[in-house]
Each structure stands twice: as structure tokens, then as C-alpha cells.
C-alpha positions as CSV (number, residue, x, y, z in Angstrom):
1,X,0.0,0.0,0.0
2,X,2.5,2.5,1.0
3,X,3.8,1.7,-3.3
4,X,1.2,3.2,-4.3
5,X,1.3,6.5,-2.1
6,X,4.7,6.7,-2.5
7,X,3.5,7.0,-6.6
8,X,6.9,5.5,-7.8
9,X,8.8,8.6,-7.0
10,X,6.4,10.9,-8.2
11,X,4.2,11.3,-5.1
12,X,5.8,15.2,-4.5
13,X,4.2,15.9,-8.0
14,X,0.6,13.4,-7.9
15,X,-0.6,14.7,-4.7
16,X,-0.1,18.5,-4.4
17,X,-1.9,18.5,-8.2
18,X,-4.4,16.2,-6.7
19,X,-4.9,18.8,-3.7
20,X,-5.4,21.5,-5.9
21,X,-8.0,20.2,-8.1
22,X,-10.1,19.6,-5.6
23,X,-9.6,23.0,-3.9
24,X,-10.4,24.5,-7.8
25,X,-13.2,22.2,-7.7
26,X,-14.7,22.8,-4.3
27,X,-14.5,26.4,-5.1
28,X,-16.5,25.9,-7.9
29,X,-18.9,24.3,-6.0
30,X,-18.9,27.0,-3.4
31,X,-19.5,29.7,-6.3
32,X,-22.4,28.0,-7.6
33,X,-24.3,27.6,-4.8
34,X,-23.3,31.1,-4.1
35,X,-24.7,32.4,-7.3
36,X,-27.9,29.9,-7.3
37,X,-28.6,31.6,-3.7
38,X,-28.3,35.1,-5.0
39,X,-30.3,34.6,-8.5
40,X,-33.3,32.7,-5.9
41,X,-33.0,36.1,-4.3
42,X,-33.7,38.5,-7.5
43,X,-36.2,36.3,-8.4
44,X,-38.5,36.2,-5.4
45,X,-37.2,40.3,-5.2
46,X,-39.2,40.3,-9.0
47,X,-41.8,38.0,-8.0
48,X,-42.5,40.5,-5.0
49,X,-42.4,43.5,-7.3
50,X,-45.4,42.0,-9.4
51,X,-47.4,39.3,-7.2
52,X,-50.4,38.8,-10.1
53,X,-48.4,38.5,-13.0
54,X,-47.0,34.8,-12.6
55,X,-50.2,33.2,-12.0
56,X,-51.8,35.3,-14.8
57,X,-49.6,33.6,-17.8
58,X,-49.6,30.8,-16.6
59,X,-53.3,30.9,-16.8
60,X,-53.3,32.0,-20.3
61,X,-54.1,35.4,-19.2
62,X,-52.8,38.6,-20.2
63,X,-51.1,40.8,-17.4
64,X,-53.1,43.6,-16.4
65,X,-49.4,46.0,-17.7
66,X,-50.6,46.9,-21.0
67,X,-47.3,48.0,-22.4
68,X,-45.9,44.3,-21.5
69,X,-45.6,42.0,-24.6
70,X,-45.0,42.2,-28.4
71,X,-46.3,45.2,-30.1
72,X,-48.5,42.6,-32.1
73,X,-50.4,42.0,-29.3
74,X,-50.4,45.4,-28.1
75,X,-52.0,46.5,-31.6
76,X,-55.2,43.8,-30.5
């Protein structure tokens, strides 16, 4: 066992790369989670801003903000 930690010579090299690929990859992690938190945020912030307009499309209606949408449907 200790042959293989001892990476036939090569262990001063294996480990410290193996060390910092996980560090890269828990910070990545981190980040993430970090930015899923914060973009959960904005949206309930937006959500907040305009309770009714969520449950309106997905009812199939229209928003009670007339200027929202294409300027097709605008025009009807």
C-alpha cells in the first residue's frame, strides 16, 4: 500500500496536483451555490415586485401592464 502512495517517486508531484484540483473544484462548488442563492433572491425580489403577473400567464391570461408583450399583441 504505501507503493502506491509513494506514486513510484512521483508522489511530491501526484498529490499536491491532486490537492489542488479539488480546492479549484470545491470552489466551484462554493461559487455555484453562491450564485444559485443570490439569482433565488432577485427572483423572489421580481416576484415580490409583481405578485399577479405569474399566475396570470400561466393561466393563459394577459397581465393587467398593457405596455408588457409584443407590439402585435399590443395592436389587439
Amino acid at each position: 500500500m504505501s507503493e502506491f502512495f509513494h506514486m513510484g517517486g512521483y508522489a511530491a508531484y501526484v498529490w499536491p496536483a491532486y490537492g489542488i484540483a479539488a480546492i479549484v473544484l470545491l470552489g466551484l462548488l462554493a461559487a455555484t451555490w453562491k450564485g444559485l442563492r443570490d439569482a433565488e433572491a432577485t427572483l423572489k425580489a421580481l416576484e415580490s415586485a409583481h405578485p399577479g403577473r405569474r399566475r396570470a400567464r400561466a393561466a393563459g391570461q394577459r397581465p393587467s401592464d398593457k405596455s408588457a408583450g409584443t407590439p402585435a399583441e399590443a395592436s389587439e
